[in-house]
N, C-alpha and C positions, 0 to 999 in steps of 0.2 A: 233663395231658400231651396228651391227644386232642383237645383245642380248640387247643393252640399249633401241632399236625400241623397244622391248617387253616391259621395264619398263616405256618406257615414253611416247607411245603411244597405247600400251595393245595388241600388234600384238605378239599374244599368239604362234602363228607362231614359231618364232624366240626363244622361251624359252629352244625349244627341241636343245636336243645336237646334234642329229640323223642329225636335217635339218642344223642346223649348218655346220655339218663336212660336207655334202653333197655340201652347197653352196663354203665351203672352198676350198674343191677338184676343182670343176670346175673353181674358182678365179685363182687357183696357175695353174692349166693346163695351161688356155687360157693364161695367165700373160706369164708363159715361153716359148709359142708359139710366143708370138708376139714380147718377148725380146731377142729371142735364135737367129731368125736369123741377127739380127741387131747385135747382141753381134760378131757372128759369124763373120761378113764381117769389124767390129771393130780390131779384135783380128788379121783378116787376114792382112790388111794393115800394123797394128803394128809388125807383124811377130811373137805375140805371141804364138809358136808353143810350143806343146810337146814333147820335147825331147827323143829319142828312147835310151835307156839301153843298151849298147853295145852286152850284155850279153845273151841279152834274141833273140828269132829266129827273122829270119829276116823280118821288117814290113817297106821295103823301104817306104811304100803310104802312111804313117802315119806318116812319119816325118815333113808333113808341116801342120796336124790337129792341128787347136788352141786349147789350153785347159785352165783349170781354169773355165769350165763351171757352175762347182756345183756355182759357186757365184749367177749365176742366177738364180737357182730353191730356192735356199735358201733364196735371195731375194724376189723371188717369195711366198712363204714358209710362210716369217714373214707379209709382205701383206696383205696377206688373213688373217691368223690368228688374225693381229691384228684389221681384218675389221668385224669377224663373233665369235671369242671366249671373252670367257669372263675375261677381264683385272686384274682383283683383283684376283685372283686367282694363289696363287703362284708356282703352279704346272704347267700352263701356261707361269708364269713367268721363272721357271726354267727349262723347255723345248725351250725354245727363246735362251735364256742363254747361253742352252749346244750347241744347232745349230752354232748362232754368234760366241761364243769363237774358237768353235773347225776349222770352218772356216773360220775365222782372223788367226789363226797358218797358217793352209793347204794354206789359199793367202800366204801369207810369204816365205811359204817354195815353192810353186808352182813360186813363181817371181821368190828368186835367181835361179831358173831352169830355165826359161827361158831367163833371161838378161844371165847368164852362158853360156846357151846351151847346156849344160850339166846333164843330168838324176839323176847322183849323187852329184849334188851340192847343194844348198839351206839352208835351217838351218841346223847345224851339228845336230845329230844325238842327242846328250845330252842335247843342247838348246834346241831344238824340244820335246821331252820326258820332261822337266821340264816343259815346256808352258801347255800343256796337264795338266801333272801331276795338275799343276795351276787350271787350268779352272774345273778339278774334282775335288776337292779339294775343290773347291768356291759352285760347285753346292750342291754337298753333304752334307754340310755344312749346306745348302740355307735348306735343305729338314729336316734335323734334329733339325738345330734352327730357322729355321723360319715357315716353311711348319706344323713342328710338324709329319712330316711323321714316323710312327711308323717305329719300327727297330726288326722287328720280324723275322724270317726266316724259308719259307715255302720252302718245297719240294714238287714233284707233287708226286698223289696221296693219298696224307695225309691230313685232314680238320684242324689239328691245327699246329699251329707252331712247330716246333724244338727248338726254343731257341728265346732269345734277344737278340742280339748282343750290345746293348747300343751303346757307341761312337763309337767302332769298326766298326758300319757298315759304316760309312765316310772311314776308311782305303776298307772295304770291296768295298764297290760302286765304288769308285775311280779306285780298280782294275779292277772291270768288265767295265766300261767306258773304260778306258786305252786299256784293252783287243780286246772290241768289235770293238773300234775304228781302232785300226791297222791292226786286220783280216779284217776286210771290204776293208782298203787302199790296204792290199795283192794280195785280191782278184779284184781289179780293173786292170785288166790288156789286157783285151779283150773286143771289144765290146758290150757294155750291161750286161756283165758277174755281175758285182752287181745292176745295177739298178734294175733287175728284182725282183732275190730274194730280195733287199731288199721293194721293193713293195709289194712283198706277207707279206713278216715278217712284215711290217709295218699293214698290214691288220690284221693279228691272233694278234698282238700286240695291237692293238687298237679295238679288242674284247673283247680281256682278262680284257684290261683298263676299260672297259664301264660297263662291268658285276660287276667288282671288286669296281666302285662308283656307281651302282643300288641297292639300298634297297632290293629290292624282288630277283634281279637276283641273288645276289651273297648269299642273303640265299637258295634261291632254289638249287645251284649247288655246294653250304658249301666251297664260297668264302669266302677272308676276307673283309669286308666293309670297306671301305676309303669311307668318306664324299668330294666328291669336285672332286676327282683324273678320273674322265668320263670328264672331260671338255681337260682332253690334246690330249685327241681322233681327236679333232677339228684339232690341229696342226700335227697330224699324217695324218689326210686325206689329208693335206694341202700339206705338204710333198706328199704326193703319187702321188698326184695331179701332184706336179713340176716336180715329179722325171718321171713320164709317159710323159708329156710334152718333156723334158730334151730327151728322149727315143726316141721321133719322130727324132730324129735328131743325138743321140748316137746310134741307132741300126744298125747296120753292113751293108754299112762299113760308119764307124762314120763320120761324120763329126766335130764331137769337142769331146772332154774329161769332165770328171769334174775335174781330177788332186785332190791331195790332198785336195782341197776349199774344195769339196762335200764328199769324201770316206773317211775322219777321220769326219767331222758333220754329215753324215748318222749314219755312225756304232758309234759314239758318243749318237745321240738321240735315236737309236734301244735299248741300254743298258739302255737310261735312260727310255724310255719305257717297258722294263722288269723289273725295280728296281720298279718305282711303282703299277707293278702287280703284284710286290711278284712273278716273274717268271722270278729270276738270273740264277735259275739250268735248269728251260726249254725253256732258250735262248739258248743252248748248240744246241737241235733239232731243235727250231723257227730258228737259224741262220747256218744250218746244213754243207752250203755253205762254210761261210765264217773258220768257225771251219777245214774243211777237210784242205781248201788252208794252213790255219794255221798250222795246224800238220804236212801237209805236208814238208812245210817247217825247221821245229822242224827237226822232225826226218831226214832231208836232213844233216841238219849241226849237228847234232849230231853224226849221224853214218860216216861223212867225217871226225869231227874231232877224234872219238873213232879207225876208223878205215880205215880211208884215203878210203873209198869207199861208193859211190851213192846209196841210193836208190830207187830212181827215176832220169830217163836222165837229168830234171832239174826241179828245183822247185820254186815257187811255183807251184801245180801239172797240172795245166790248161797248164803247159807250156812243162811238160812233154808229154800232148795229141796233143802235137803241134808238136816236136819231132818225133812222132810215126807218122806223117804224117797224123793227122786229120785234115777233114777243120774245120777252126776256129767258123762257123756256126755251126755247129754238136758239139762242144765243150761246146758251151753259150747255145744251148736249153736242150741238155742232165744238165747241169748244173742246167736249171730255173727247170725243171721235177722234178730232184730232191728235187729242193727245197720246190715246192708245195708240194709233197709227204710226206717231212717233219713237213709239217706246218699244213699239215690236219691229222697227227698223233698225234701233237701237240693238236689241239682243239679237238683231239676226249679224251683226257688224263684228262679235263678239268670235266668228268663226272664222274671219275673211282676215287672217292674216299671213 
């Protein structure tokens, strides 16, 4: 709505991306504030609680937290977006895309958990992976035959490509979607433990964007130039926006979760974020968080099934530091620390070519 102000009333204002994202942010905040706690005392009556994992240490005070919050920043999210970014724009369009898809599965699989009651119940595990596998697959798609999103492949520190992947890059993107998304849901398992980093990564992620559709900026720093590709910056601030909102009220000790809705649409839209920066390989460092929990895990069940022994007390590894008798506080901020340390090694990498 605040970009067509500009053409139809000449409020030159509204043209820049910059004010854009800015107004976005603050829309999707205030929105999840005002919808979070109503959401919250909804979810309470219905008993839609999040279900505790047998498995994991013990978190009696959290088995009566509602979850399924992410619905609300994500609603939040598309809101603003659709009230400050600019509509024809298919880069915008296939960032909404990846959000709703990926958080229509994550509802899905977040209900049968809670009608269940059960932690591991909800869509099987193959239903689940194909819905996904679906909704990457559609976007990727979106970006190669409709977007016209080149299919180039940059590494950091190098000013030209490596190759073209041609169609391949739909198998390629689909993996890194698929990937980001499920380290993110990994790493959800503490208070705040992903909102944060992925607030930072959305910020270096929505640098990298903005520079990468600036004529001047992305020659000055021997970007590649995408025409258009700065306008999804708007729906990342949007996102940051909900997801800080979301935070007033998930940070320790929570009162609601996002559950699958939000932790496979976050790290769904962080990939798809990196894919139009041209920055698949330096989501590895922007996402440093989610990567560790990830490996962690890897290497727990590899080295149990190679040789029936742990190498961590339990994984994924946040839960190891819970074991060892850390408080769970000291666990999420040591965790965001890193993450920022990550992420401004990340933009300092952006000059070094």
């Amino acid at each position: 709505m605040f970009y067509y102000l500009h053409e139809a009333l000449g409020i030159h204002l509204f043209y820049y991306i910059s004010v854009r994202a800015g107004l976005a942010f603050f829309i999707a905040f205030c929105l999840t504030l005002f919808l979070m706690p109503r959401y919250i005392a909804w979810a309470k009556a219905r008993k839609a609680n999040q279900p505790i994992n047998k498995y994991v240490p013990a978190h009696e005070e959290k088995q009566h937290t509602p979850t399924m919050g992410g619905a609300i920043f994500v609603f939040s999210t598309v809101i603003a977006s659709l009230l400050t970014a600019k509509l024809n724009n298919w880069y915008v369009i296939g960032g909404l895309l990846t959000l709703v898809g990926f958080a229509a599965v994550g509802f899905k699989d977040d209900l049968g958990k809670v009608l269940s009651g059960d932690n591991l119940q909800g869509l099987t595990a193959r239903g689940k992976m194909a819905l996904l596998i679906l909704v990457s697959l559609l976007v990727s798609s979106l970006l190669v035959f409709v977007a016209h999103f080149p299919t180039t492949f940059y590494v950091p520190f190098i000013k030209t490509p490596l190759f073209d992947m041609g169609y391949f890059a739909i198998l390629f993107w689909t993996l890194v979607i698929i990937a980001t998304s499920n380290a993110v849901n990994l790493t959800d398992g503490l208070d705040g433990l992903a909102t944060v980093p992925t607030v930072i990564a959305l910020g270096t992620l929505g640098i990298i964007v903005y520079l990468t559709g600036h004529a001047i900026f992305s020659k000055y720093l021997l970007l590649p130039y995408i025409p258009g590709v700065g306008e999804i910056t708007i729906v990342a601030a949007a996102l940051a926006g909900g997801l800080l909102g979301f935070l007033w009220y998930n940070c320790y000790p929570a009162e609601v979760f996002m559950g699958d809705t939000g932790s496979l649409s976050i790290g769904a839209f962080l990939a798809y974020m990196a894919i139009l920066g041209k920055s698949e390989v330096l989501l590895i460092l922007i996402g440093i968080v989610f990567v560790i929990e990830t490996v962690s895990v890897i290497l727990q069940v590899g080295s149990w099934k190679l040789r029936q022994k742990r190498v961590f007390l339990m994984a994924p590894i946040h839960h190891h530091f819970e074991m060892k008798k850390w408080a769970e506080n000291k666990i999420i901020v040591r965790f965001w620390m890193v993450a920022f340390l990550a992420n401004l090694l990340a933009l300092i990498t952006l000059k070094i070519r």
